[in-house]
C-alpha positions as CSV (number, residue, x, y, z in Angstrom):
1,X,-273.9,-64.3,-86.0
2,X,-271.3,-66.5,-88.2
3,X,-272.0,-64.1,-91.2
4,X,-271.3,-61.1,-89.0
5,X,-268.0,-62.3,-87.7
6,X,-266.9,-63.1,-91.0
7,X,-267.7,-59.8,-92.3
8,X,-266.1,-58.0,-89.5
9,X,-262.8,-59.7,-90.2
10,X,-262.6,-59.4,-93.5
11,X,-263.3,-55.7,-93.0
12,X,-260.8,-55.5,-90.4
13,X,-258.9,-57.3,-92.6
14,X,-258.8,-54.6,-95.8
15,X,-258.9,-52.1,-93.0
16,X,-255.5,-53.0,-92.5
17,X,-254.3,-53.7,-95.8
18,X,-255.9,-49.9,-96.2
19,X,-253.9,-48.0,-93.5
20,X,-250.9,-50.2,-93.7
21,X,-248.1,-48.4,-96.1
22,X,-247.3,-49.6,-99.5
23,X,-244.4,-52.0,-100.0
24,X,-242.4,-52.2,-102.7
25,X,-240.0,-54.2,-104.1
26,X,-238.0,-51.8,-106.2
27,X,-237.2,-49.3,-103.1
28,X,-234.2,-51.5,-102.0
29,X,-231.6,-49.2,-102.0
30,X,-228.8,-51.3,-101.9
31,X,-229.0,-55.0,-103.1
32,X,-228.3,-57.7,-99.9
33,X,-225.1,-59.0,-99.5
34,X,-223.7,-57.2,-102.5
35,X,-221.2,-54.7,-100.6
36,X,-220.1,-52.0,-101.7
37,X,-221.7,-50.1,-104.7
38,X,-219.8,-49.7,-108.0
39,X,-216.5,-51.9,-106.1
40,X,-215.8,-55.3,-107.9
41,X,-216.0,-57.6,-104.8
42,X,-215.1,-61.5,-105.1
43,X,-216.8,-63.7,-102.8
44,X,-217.0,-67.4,-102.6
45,X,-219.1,-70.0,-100.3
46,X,-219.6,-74.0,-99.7
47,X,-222.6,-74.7,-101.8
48,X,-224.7,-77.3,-99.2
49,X,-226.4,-79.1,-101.6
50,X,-223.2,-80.4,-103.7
51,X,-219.9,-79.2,-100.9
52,X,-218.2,-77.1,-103.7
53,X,-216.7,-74.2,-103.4
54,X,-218.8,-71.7,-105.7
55,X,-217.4,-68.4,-106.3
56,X,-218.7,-64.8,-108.3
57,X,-217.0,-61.5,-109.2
58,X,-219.5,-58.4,-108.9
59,X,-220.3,-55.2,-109.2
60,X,-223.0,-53.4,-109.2
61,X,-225.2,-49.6,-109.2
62,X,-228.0,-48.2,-107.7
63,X,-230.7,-46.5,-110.4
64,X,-233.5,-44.1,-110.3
65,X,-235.9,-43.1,-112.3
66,X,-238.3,-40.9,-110.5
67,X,-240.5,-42.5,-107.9
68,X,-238.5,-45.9,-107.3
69,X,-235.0,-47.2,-107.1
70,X,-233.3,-50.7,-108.1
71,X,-229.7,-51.9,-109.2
72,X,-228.1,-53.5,-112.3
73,X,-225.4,-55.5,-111.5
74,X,-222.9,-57.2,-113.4
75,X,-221.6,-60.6,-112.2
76,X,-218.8,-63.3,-113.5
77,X,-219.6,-67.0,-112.3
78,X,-217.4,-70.2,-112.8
79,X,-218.6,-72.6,-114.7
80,X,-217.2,-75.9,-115.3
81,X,-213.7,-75.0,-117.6
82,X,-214.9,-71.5,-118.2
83,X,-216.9,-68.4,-116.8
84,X,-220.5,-66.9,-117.8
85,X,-221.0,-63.0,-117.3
86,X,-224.4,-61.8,-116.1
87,X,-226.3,-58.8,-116.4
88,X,-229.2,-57.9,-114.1
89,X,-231.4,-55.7,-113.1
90,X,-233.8,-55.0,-110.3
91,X,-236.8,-54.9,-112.0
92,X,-238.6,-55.6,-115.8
93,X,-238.4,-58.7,-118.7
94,X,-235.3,-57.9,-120.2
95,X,-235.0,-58.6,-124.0
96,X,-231.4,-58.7,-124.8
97,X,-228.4,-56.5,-123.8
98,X,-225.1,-55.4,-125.0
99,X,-222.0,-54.4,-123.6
100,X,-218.8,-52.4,-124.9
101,X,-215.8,-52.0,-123.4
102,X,-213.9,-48.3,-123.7
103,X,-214.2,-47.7,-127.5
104,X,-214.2,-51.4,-128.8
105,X,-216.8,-53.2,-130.7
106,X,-220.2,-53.8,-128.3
107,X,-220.5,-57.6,-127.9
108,X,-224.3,-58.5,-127.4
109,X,-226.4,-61.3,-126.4
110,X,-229.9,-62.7,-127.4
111,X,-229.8,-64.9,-124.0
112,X,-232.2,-62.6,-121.4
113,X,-235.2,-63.5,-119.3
114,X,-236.9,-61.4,-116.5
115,X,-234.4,-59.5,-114.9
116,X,-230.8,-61.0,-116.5
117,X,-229.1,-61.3,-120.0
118,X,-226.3,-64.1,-120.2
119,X,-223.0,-64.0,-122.4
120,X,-222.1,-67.5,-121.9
121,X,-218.2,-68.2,-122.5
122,X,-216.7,-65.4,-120.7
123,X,-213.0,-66.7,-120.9
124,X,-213.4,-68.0,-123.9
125,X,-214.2,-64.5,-126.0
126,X,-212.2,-62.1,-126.2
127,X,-214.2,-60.2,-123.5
128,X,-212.0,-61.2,-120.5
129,X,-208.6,-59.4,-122.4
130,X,-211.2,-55.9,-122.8
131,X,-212.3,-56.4,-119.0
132,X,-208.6,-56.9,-117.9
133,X,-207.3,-54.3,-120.3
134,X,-210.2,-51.4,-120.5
135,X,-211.2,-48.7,-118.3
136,X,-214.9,-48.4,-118.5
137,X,-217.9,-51.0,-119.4
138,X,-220.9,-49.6,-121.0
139,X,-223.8,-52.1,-120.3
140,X,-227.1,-52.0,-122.0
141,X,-230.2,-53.5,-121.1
142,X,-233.3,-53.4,-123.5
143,X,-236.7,-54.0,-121.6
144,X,-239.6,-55.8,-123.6
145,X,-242.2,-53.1,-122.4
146,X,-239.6,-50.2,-120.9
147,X,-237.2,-49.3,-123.7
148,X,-233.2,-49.2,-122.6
149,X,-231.2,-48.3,-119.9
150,X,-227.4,-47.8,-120.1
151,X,-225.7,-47.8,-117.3
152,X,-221.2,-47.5,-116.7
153,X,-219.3,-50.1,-114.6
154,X,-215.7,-49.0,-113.7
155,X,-213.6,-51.7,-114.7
156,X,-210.6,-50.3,-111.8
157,X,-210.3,-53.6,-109.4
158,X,-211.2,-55.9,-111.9
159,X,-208.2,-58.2,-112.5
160,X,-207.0,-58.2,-109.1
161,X,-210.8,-59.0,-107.7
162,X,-210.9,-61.8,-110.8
163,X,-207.5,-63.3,-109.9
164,X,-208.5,-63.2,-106.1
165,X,-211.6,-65.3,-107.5
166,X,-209.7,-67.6,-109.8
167,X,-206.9,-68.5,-107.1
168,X,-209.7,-69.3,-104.9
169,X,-211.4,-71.8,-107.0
170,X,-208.2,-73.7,-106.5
């Protein structure tokens, strides 16, 4: 009798799993809590653990490629004296990534893991003048097992949204 139960609710069990649709997590359309798509947005919040302000600068686009959708997103967070710039994506490992502002040199970065590359010392390069001064970002991401994907960021809002950010770190 025992065995019986426990066979009908594991069947009941796949039965479900069966009939019930698939979930993924690459069909989030927009990203929580980012706003609005391809808008540099600011935003800061009490961190709980340590009661500092921590702050970001972001912006980010939707992407499909056929039967799913994501976002790469492209974020500046204080840190300490100066700023690291992220890249990320929705989905894959990323291997490295690159980034080049209107028609100047592409400044790249070995620093990646699943899902971000990091270009450490934002302030410090000369990639804060480009992002103040240019007009378009071209961002590159190179997967380990999907090959590239470039994507543009408009770089219209920038310096007022980082200067928003800055003034509230103070």
């Amino acid at each position: 009798m025992i065995r019986w139960t426990a066979f009908f609710a594991v069947f009941a069990a796949f039965l479900a799993v069966l009939i019930s649709p698939p979930v993924r997590a690459a069909d989030v359309k927009s990203p929580p809590d980012f706003g609005a798509e391809g808008i540099w947005t600011s935003s800061c919040d009490i961190d709980r653990m340590t009661d500092l302000k921590t702050c970001r600068l972001l912006i980010y686009r939707v992407v499909e490629d056929g039967q799913s959708s994501g976002y790469i997103a492209l974020s500046v967070i204080p840190t300490g004296n100066d700023y690291h710039l992220f890249l990320t994506s929705s989905q894959g490992l990323v291997q490295n990534c690159a980034l080049r502002v209107d028609r100047q040199p592409r400044v790249e970065t070995q620093i990646a893991t699943i899902a971000m590359c990091m270009f450490p010392n934002f302030v410090g390069s000369r990639l804060l003048d480009q992002f103040k001064n240019g007009q378009t970002i071209l961002a590159r991401l190179n997967f380990v097992r999907a090959g590239r994907r470039d994507i543009d960021f408009t770089l219209n809002g920038f310096s007022r949204a980082f200067d928003d950010m800055v003034r509230s770190l103070q």
